[in-house]
VEXGU-705885 format. One record per residue (C-alpha): x, y, z; residue number from 1. Coordinates in Angstrom, 1 decimal, padded with zeros to 4 digits. Example, Ala and Ser with C-alpha at 12.3 -4.5 7.8 and 13.67 -1.06 7.14 Angstrom:
2
- 012.3	-004.5	007.8	1
- 013.7	-001.1	007.1	2
***
This chain:
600
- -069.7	-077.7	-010.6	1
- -067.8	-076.9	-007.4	2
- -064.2	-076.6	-008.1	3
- -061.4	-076.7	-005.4	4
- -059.1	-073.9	-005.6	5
- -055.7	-073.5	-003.9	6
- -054.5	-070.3	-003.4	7
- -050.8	-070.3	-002.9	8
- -047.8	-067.7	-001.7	9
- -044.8	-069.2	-002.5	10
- -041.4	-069.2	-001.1	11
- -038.8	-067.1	-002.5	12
- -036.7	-069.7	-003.5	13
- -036.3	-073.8	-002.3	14
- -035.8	-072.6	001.6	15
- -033.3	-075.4	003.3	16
- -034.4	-077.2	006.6	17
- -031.9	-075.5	009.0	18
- -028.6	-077.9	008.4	19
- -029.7	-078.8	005.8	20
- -027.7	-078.1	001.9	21
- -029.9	-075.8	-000.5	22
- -030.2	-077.3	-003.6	23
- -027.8	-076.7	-006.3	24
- -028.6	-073.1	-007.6	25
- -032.2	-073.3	-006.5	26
- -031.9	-072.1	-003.4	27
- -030.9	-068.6	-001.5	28
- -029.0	-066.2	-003.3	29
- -025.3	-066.1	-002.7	30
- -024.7	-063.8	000.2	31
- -028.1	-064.3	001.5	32
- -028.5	-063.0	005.4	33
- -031.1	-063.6	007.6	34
- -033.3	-060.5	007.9	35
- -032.9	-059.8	004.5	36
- -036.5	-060.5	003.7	37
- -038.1	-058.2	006.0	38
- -041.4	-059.4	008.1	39
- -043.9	-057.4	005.7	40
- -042.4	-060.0	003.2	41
- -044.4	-063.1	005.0	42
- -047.1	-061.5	004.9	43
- -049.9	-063.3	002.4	44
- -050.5	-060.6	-000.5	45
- -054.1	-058.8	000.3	46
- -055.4	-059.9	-003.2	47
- -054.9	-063.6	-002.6	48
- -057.8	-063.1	000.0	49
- -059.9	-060.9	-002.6	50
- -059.6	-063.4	-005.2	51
- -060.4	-066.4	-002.6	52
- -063.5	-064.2	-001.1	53
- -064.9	-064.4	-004.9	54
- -064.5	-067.7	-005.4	55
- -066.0	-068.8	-002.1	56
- -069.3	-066.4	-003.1	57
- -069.6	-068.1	-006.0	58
- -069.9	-071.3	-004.4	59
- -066.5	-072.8	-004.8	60
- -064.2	-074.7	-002.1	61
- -061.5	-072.2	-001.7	62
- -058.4	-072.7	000.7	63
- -055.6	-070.1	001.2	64
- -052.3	-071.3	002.4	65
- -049.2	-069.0	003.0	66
- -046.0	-070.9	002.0	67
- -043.5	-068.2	002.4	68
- -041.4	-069.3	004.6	69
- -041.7	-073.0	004.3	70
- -038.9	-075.5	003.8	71
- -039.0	-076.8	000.3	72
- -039.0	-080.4	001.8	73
- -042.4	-079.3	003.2	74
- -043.9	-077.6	000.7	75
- -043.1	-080.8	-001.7	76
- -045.2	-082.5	001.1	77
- -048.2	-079.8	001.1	78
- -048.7	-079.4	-002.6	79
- -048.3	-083.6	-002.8	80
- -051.4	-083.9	-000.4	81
- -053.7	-081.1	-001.8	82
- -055.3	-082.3	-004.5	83
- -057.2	-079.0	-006.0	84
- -058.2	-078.6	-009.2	85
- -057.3	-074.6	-009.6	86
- -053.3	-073.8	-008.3	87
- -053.6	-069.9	-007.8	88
- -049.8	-068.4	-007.2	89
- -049.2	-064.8	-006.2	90
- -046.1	-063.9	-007.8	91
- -044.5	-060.7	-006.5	92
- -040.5	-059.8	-007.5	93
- -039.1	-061.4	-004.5	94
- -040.5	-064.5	-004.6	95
- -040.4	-065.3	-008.9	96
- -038.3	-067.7	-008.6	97
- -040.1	-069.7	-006.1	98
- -043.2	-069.3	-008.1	99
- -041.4	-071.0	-010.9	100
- -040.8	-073.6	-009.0	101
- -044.0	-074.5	-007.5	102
- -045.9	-074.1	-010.8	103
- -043.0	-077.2	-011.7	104
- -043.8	-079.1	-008.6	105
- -047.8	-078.7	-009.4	106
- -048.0	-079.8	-013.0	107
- -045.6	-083.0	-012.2	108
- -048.2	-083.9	-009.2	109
- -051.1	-083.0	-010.6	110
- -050.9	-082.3	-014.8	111
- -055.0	-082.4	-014.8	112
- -054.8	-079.1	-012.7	113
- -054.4	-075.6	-014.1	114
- -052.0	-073.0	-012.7	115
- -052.6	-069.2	-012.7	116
- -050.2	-067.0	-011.8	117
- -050.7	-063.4	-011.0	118
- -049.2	-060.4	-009.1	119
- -047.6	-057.5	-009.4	120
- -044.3	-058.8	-010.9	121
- -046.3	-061.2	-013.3	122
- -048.3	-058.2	-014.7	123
- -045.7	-056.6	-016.5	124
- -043.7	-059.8	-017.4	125
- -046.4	-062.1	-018.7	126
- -045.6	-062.9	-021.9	127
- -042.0	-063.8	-020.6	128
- -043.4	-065.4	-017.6	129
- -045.0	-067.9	-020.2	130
- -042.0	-068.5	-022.0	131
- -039.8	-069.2	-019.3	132
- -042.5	-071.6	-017.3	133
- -044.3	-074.2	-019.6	134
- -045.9	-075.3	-016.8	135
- -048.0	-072.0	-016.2	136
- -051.0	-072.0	-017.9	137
- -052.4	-068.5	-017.7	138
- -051.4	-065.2	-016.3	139
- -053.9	-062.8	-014.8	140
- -052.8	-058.8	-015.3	141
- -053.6	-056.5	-013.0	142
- -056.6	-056.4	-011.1	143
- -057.4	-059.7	-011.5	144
- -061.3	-060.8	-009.4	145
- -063.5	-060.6	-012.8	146
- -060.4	-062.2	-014.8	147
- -059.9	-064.9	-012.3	148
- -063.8	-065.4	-011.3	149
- -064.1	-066.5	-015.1	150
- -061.2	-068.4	-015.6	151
- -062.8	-070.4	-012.6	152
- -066.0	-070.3	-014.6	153
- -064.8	-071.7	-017.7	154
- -062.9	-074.7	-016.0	155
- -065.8	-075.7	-014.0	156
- -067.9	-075.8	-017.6	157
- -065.3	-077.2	-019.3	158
- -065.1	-074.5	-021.7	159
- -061.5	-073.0	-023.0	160
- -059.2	-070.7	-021.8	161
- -058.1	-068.6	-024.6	162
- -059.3	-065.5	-025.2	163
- -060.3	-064.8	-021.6	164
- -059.8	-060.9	-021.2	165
- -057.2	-059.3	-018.3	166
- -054.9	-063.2	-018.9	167
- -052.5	-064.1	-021.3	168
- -052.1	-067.8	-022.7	169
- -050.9	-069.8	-025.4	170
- -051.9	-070.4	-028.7	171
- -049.4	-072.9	-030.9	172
- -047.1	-072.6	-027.9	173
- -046.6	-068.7	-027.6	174
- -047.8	-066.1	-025.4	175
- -051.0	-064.3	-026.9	176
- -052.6	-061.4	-024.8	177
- -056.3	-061.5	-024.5	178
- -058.2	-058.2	-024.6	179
- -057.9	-055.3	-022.1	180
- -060.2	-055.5	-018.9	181
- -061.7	-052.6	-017.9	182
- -061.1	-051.9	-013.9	183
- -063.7	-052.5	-011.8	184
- -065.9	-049.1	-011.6	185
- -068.0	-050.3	-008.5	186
- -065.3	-051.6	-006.0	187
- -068.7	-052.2	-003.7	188
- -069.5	-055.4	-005.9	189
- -066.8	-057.5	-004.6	190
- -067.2	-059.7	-001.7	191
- -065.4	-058.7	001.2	192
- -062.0	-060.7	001.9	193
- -063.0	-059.8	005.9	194
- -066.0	-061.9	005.8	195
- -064.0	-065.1	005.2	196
- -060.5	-064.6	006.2	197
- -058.2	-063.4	009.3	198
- -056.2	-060.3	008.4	199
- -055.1	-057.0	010.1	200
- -054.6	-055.5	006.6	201
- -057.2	-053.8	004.8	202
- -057.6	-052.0	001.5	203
- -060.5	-049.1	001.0	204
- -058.9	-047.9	-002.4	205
- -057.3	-048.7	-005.4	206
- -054.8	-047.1	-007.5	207
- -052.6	-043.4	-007.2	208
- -053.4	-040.3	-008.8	209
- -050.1	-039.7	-008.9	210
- -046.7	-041.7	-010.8	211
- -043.3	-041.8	-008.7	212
- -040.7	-043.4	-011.2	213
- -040.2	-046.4	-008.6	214
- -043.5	-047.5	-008.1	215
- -045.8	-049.7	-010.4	216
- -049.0	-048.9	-008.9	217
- -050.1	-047.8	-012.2	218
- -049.5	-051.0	-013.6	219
- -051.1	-053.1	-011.3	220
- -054.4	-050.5	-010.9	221
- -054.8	-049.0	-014.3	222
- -054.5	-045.4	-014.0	223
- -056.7	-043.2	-011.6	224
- -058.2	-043.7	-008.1	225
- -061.3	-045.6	-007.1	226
- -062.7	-046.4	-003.6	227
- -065.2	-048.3	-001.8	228
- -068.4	-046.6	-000.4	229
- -068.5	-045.3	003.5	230
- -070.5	-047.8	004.4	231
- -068.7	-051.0	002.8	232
- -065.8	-049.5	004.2	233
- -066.7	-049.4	007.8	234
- -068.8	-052.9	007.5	235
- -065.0	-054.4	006.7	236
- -063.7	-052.8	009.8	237
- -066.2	-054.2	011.8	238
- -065.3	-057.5	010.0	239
- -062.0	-057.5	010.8	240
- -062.5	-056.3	014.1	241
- -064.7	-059.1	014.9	242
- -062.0	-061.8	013.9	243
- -058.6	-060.3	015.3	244
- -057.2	-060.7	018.7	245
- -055.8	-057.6	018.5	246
- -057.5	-054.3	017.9	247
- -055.3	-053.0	015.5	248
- -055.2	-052.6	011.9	249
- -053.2	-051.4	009.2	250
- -055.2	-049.7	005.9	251
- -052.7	-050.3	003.1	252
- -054.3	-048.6	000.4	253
- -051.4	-046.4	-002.0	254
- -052.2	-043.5	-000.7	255
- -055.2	-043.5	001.6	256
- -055.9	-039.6	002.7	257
- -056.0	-039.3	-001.3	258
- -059.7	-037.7	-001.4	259
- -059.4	-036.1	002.0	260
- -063.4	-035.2	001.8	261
- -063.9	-039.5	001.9	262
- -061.7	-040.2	004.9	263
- -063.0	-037.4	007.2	264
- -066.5	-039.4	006.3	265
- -064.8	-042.6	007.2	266
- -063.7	-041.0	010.2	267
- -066.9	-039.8	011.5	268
- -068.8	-043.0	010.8	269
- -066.1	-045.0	012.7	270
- -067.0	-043.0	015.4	271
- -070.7	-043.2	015.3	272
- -070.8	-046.9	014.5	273
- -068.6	-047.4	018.1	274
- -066.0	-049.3	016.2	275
- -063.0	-048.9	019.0	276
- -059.6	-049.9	017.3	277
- -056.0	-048.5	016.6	278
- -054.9	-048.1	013.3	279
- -052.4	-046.9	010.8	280
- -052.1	-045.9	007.2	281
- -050.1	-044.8	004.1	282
- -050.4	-041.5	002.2	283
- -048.9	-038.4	001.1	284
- -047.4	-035.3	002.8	285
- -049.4	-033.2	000.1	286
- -053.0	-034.4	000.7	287
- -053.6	-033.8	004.9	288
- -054.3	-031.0	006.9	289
- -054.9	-030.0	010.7	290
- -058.6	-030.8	010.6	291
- -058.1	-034.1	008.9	292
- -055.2	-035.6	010.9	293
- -057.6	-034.2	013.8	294
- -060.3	-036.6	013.0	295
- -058.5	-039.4	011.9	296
- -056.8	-039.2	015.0	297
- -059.9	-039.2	017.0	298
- -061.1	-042.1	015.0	299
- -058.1	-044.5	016.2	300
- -055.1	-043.3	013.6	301
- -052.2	-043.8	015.7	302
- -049.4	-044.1	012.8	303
- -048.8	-042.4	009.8	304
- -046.4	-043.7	007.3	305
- -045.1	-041.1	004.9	306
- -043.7	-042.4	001.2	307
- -040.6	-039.3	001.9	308
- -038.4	-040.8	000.0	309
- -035.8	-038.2	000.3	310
- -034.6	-034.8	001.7	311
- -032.9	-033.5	-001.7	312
- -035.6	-031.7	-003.7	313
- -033.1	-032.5	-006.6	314
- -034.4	-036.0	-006.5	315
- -037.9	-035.1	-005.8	316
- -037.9	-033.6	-008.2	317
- -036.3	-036.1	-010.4	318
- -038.6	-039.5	-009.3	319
- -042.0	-037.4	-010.3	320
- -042.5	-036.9	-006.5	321
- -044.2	-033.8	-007.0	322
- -044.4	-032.5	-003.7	323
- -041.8	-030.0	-001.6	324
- -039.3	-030.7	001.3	325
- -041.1	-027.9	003.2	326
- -044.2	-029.7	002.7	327
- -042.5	-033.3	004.0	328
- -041.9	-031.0	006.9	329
- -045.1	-029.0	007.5	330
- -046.9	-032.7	007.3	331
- -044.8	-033.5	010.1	332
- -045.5	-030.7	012.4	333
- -049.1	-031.3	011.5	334
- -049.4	-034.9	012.8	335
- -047.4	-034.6	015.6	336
- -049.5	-031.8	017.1	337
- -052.7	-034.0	017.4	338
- -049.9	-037.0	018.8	339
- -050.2	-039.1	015.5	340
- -046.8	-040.7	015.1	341
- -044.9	-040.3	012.4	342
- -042.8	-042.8	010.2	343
- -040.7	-041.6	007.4	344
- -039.7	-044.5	004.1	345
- -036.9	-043.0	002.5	346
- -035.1	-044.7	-000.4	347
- -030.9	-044.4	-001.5	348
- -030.1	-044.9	-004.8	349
- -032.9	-042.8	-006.8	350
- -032.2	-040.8	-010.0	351
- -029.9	-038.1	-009.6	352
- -029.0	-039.5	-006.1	353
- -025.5	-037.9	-005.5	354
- -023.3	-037.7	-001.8	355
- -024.1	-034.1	-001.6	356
- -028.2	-035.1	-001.9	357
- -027.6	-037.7	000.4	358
- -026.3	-035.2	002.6	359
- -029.3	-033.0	002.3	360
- -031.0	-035.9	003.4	361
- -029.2	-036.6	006.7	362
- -029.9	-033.0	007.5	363
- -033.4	-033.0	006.4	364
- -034.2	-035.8	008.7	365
- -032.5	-033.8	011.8	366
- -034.9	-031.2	010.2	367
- -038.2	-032.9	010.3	368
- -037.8	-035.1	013.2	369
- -040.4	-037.9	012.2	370
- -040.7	-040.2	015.1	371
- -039.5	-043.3	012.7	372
- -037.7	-043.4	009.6	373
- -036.9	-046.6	007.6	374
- -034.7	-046.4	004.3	375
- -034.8	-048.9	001.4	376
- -032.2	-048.9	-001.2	377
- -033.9	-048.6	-005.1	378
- -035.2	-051.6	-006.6	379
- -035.5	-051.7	-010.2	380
- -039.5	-053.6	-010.3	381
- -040.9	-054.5	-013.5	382
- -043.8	-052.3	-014.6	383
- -042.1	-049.0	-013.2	384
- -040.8	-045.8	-015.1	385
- -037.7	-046.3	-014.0	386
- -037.6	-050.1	-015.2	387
- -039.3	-048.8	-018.9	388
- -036.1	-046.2	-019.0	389
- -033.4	-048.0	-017.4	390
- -034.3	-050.6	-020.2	391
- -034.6	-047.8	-023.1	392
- -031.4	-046.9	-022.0	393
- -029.6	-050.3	-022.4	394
- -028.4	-051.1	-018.8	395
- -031.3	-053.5	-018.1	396
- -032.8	-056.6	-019.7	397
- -035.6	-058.0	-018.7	398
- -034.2	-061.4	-018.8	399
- -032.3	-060.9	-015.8	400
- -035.1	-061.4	-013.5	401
- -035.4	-065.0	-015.0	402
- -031.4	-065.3	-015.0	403
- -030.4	-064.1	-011.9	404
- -031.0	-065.2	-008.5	405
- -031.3	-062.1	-006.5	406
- -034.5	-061.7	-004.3	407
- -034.7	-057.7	-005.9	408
- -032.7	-055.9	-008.3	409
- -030.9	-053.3	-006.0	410
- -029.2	-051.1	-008.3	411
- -028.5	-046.9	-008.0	412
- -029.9	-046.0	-010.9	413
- -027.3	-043.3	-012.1	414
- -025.2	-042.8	-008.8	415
- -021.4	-042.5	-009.7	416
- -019.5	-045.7	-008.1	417
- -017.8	-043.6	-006.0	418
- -021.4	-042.2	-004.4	419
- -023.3	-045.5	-004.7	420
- -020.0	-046.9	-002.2	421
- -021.1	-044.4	000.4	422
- -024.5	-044.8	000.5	423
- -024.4	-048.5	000.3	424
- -021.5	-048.2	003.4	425
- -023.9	-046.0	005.4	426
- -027.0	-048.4	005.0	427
- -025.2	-051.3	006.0	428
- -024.8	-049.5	009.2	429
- -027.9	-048.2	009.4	430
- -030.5	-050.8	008.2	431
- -033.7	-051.5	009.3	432
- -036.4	-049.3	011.6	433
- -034.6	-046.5	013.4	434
- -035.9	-043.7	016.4	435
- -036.2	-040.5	016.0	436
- -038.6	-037.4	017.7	437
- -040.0	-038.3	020.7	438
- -042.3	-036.1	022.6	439
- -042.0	-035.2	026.3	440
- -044.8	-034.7	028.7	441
- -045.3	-031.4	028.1	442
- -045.8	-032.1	024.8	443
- -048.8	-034.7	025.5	444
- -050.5	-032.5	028.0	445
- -050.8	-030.3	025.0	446
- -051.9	-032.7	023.0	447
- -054.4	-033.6	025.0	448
- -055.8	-030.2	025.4	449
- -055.9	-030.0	021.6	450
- -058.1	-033.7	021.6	451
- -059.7	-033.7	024.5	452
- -060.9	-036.5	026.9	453
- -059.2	-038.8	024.5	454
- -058.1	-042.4	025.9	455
- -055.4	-042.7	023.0	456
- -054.3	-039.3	024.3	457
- -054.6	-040.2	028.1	458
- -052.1	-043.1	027.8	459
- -050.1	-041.6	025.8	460
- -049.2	-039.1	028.8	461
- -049.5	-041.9	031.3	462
- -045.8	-043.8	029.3	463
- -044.2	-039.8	029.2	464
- -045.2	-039.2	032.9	465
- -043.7	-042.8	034.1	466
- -040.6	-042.4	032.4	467
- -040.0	-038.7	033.9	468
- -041.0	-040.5	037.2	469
- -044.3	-038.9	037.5	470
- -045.8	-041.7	038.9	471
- -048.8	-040.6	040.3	472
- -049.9	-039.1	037.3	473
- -049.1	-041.9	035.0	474
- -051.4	-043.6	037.3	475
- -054.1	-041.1	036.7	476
- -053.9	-041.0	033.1	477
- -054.0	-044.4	032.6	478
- -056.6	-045.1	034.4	479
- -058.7	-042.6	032.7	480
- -057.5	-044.1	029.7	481
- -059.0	-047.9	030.9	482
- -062.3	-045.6	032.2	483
- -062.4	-044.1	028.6	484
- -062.7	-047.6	026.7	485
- -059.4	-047.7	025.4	486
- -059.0	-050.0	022.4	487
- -056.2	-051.9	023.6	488
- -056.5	-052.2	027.7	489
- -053.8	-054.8	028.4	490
- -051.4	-051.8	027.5	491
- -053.2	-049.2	029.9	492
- -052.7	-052.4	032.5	493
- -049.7	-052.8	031.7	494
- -048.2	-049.5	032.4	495
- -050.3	-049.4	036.0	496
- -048.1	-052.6	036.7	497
- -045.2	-050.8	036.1	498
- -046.4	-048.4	038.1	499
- -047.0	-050.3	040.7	500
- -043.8	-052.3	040.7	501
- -042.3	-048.8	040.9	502
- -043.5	-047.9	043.9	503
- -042.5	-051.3	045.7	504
- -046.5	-052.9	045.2	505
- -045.1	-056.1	044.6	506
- -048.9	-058.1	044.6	507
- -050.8	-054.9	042.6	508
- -048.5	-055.4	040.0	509
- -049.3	-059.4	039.8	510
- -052.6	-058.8	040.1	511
- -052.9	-056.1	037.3	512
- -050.4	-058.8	034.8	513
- -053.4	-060.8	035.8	514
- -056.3	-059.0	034.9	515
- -054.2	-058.4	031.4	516
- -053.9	-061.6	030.9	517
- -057.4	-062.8	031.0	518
- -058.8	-059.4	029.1	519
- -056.8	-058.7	026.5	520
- -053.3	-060.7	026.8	521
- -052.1	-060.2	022.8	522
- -049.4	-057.9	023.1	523
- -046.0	-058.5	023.0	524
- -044.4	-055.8	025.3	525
- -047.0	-056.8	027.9	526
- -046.1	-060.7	027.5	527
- -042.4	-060.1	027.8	528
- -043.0	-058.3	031.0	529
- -045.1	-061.2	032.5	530
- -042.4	-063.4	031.2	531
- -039.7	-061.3	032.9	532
- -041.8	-060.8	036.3	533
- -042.3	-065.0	036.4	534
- -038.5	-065.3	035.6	535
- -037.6	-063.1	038.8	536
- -040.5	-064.5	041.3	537
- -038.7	-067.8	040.4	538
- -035.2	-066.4	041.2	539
- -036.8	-065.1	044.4	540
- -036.1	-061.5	043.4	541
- -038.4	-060.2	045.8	542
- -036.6	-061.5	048.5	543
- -033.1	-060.7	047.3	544
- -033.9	-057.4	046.1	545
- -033.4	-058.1	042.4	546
- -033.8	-055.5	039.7	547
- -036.4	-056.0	037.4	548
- -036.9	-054.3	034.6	549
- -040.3	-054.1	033.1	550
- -041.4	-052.1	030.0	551
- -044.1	-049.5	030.2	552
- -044.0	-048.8	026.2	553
- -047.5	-049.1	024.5	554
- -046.4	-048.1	020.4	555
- -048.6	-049.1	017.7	556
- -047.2	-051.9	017.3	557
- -049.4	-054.6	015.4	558
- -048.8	-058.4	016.4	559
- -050.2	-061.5	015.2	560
- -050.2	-065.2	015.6	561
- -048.1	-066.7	013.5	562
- -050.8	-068.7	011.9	563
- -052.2	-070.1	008.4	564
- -053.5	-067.7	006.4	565
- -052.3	-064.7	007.3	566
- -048.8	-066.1	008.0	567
- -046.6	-069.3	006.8	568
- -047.7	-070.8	010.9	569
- -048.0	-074.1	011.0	570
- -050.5	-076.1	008.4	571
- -053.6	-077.8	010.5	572
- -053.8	-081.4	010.4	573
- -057.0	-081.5	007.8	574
- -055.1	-078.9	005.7	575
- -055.5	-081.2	003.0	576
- -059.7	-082.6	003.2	577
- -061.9	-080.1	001.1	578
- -064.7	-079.9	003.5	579
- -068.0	-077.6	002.2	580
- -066.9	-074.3	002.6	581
- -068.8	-072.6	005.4	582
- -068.2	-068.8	006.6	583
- -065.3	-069.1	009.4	584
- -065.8	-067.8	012.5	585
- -063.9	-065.0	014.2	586
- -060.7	-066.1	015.4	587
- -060.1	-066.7	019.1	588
- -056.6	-066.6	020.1	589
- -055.3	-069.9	021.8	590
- -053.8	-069.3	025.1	591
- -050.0	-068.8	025.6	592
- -049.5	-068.7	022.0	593
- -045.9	-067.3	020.8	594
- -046.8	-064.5	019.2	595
- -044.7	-062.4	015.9	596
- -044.1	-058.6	015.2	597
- -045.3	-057.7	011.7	598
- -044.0	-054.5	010.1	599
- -045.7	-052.5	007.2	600
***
């Protein structure tokens, strides 16, 4: 039998309407900013998608709704007018509570239905998660599409749920942990989340071969690496290609350039199949060279996001990082001679984090020069090493997370006071996404030589050449760059109407806004300049020789609608009607549509 099956990501806690009073020690924490739940937070959790994928090839009615940034008013209204018989919640640290709270709202609607939590906070915490929320009937752990499939399975043949293996239940009214599933060898047998849902995210691989005291990859993977063919790989590309507005896409996986053999494959088959995109990844500084940044560049790579952590070699060292500062800086060098840009995470408050290392770090960055660099402060997540020791060692109980209404536990894990005051001075100071290296025109002209009659490359030169007031050749390049097929041409068009403004072509510059506008209008530097060049034709600036400022930037920069699933966008009018599930087609963007800026 069919069953209807709501996958869920929850609000961090009951979100107020603006004016509106949070409830009484349900809602933000105290001190709560806004900003302090960065954008990647909104973003629905890449396994919600996997797990609804399954269920729909299976032959289930599957619906995927992104409640993160809801109003609790509202999501009382969702959750009272979808009836499903299968509540699945992601739960992820920053968002427990709100979990807990849904799961409530759920079972007081609609007791028939069962709730299944999962996520990488759940995982390590089930057994607590049970005892603290009565109205959560199972838990998956880990990896969680064969666990979850038949859970789904046994509901829809009214079979029980005990026993299941990868979930933990009750039996007489405590947790009991069913036996240990064995990760999924063949990643190939899963259905592809891209066939059925909108997403700029995609995962090739699972797990980390390596184990930095602050992550819990391990816990959520098992331990090892496993990937998806070359050919599944590239057939989700060209699914997610064929559904986005935008021809960009981030590949999330832990760390993706981990067997650098497999992505030099995936590389070259981009390239024969014709996919055209831009697109970014995560690794580590210890598993690229020239040849592979080389090709991947060549392939569309157009960001590189380091896990740094830290310039000290003292904390490196200390975290399990198990890779040099020299090599954090060789990395560097390496990407930024083939023109892939580089963005640095770094972290405060990691064991044996002193001022003097924090000092190192400063320096190192000067050092390195990445073109980004982004620092977090430490949070203690359950299922890490340092959350197994700092627990060992008596300074943390689990309970907390059930206690306490933080969004993360930010902590320094041994810093003196007096060094965890400077740090946490500085990063107040210094938050979010700051600019670093940036290359001159020199520099791409070598770059170019290096790739050759690249369009990446070409425009790339074209933004360097306008700003030193090259105009001519900015011209030039990004033309070639349009002539070359570039992925993204509202951004070559763009820059040729800055150009054009430049040099006093008041109706090529409308005309080119125009042509970007009807071919590929999804970008956001490219609609605030249309909105800024329709602002000054309306204040006449042409005829009263008004400045206008237009921006000729083109950085990977990856935008999307802020719509249902990928993002808590509005919910459509038949949110609620389970229709027969049919394949969606690719997504067309509506015209005019406010678009959002999504970090990674």
């Amino acid at each position: 039998m069919p069953l209807r099956i709501a996958l869920l990501y929850p609000p961090p806690w009951k979100i107020p309407r603006p004016g509106e009073a949070p409830p009484s020690g349900e809602g933000p924490p105290a001190g709560f900013a806004e900003g302090d739940l960065d954008s990647d937070f909104f973003q629905t959790p890449y396994g919600l998608f996997s797990l609804g994928a399954q269920a729909i090839r299976a032959g289930h009615r599957v619906k995927v709704l992104n409640l993160s940034g809801f109003a609790w008013s509202r999501v009382e209204e969702v959750i009272a007018a979808l009836e499903a018989d299968v509540y699945g919640l992601s739960c992820w640290t920053a968002n427990r509570r709100g979990v807990g709270y849904v799961a409530r709202l759920v079972k007081r609607l609609r007791p028939e239905a069962r709730v299944v939590v999962g996520g990488p906070h759940a995982t390590p915490l089930a057994g607590e998660m049970l005892a603290h929320h009565p109205e959560v009937d199972l838990i998956t752990v880990g990896e969680s599409e064969e666990t979850f499939r038949e859970i789904v399975d046994r509901i829809a043949t009214g079979q029980a749920l005990e026993g299941i293996a990868g979930s933990v239940y009750r039996s007489g009214g405590q947790p009991v942990f069913g036996p240990k599933r064995p990760a999924i060898a063949n990643l190939d047998q899963l259905e592809s989340p891209h066939r059925h849902f909108d997403t700029h995210i995609v995962m090739t691989s699972r797990g980390c071969p390596w184990q930095c005291t602050f992550c819990g990859a391990e816990t959520s993977w098992g331990r090892g690496y496993r990937s998806q063919s070359i050919p599944y790989v590239v057939d989700a590309l060209a699914s997610a290609l064929g559904r986005l507005p935008v021809k960009m896409i981030q590949i999330k996986d832990d760390t993706f350039t981990a067997n650098q053999k497999r992505v030099r494959e995936i590389c070259r088959a981009i390239v024969a199949r014709g996919l055209s995109f831009l697109w970014s990844c995560d690794t580590r500084v210890d598993v690229l060279s020239p040849d592979l940044l080389r090709e991947m560049r060549l392939a569309g790579c157009q960001r590189l996001s380091l896990g740094v952590e830290s310039g000290s070699q003292t904390v490196l060292d200390a975290i399990q990082k198990k890779i040099s500062v020299q090599e954090i800086v060789d990395a560097a060098a390496m990407a930024k001679k083939v023109g892939i840009r580089v963005r640095f995470y770094m972290m405060l408050g990691n064991r044996r984090e002193t001022a003097e290392t924090f000092r190192e770090t400063l320096a190192f960055l000067e050092r390195a020069a990445p073109h980004e660099y982004l620092f977090s402060c430490l949070s203690i997540y359950p299922g890490t090493l340092d959350f197994d020791d700092a627990r060992r060692a008596g300074w943390l109980d689990p309970e907390v997370y059930f206690r306490g209404d933080f969004q993360e536990l930010k902590t320094p894990f041994d810093a003196s006071p007096a060094d965890a005051k400077l740090m946490n001075e500085w990063f107040a100071r210094n938050k979010g996404l700051q600019s670093g290296y940036r290359e001159t025109a020199a520099d791409f002209r070598a770059i170019l030589a290096e790739l050759g009659d690249h369009h990446a490359a070409h425009l790339d030169l074209a933004g360097a050449l306008y700003l030193e007031g090259d105009l001519a050749g900015a011209e030039h390049h990004a033309t070639r760059a349009l002539e070359l097929g570039h992925p993204c041409p509202g951004l070559c068009l763009n820059t040729l109407a800055c150009v054009a403004f430049r040099r006093g072509d008041v109706p090529a510059m409308q005309d080119l806004f125009l042509r970007a506008a009807k071919t590929d209008p999804q970008h956001d530097v490219l609609i605030q300049n249309v909105q800024r060049a329709r602002a000054w034709f309306k204040d006449r600036g042409l005829e009263r020789q008004l400045p206008l400022e237009l921006d000729p930037r083109h950085d990977f920069v990856l935008l999307e609608r802020n719509a249902q699933p990928t993002l808590p966008g509005p919910l459509p009018d038949d949110f609620a009607v389970w229709a027969e599930h049919l394949p969606a087609e690719p997504a067309r963007p509506a015209p005019g549509k406010k678009l959002r800026v999504i970090g990674d």
